[in-house]
C-alpha positions in Angstrom: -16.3 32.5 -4.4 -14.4 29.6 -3.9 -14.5 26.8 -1.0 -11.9 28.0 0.9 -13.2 31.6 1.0 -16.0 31.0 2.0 -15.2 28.3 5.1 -13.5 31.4 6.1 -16.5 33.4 6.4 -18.9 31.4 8.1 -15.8 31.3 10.8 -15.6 27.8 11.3 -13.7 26.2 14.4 -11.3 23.6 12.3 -10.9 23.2 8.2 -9.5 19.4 8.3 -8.4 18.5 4.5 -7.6 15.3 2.5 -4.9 16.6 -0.3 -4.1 20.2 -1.5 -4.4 21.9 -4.9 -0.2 21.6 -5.2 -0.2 17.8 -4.7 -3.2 18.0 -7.5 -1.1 19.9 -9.4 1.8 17.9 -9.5 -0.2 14.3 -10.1 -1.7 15.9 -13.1 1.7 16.6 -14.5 2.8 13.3 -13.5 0.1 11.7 -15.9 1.1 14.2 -18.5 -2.2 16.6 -18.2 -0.9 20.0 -19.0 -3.6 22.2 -19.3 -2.8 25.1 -17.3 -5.6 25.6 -14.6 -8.2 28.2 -14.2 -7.8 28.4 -10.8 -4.5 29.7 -8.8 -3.0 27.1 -5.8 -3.2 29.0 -2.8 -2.9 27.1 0.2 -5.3 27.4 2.5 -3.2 29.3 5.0 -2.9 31.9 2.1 -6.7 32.1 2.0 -8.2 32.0 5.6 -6.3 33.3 9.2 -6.8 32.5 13.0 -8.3 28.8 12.1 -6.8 25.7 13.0 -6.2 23.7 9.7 -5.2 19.8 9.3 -4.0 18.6 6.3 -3.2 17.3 3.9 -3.6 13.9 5.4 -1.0 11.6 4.3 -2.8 8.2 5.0 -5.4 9.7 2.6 -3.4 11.4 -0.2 -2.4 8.1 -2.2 -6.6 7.4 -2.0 -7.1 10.8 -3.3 -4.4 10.0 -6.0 -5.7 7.1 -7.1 -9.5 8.4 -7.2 -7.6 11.2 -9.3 -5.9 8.8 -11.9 -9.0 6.8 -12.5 -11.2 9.6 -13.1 -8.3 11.1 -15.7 -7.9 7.2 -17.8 -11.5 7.3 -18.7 
């Protein structure tokens, strides 16, 4: 089950996130990673109802991008 499923069932008040699984998607294409991913990109809204969601947060996605690339040029 992934994450988001399961924040859905414990019924929590607020999911707050950093960057989504589409940004994700497109940065590794942008570094030229192709392999096609296991997992679908749903957004979250897609996922869970009736919770209040924040994100992505913008003055954290290029942190989250770079943390991204590093890992990726080892």
């Amino acid at each position: 089950m992934c994450s988001g499923t399961w924040l859905g069932w414990v019924v929590l008040g607020r999911i707050v996130y950093a960057s989504s699984s589409k940004q994700l998607a497109q940065w590794l294409k942008d570094m030229g990673i192709t392999t096609a991913s296991r997992v679908r990109h749903l957004s979250i809204q897609e996922v869970i109802r009736d919770t209040p969601i924040d994100g992505p947060a913008p003055e954290l996605a290029e942190r989250v991008h770079q943390l991204h690339r590093q890992f990726h040029q080892k």
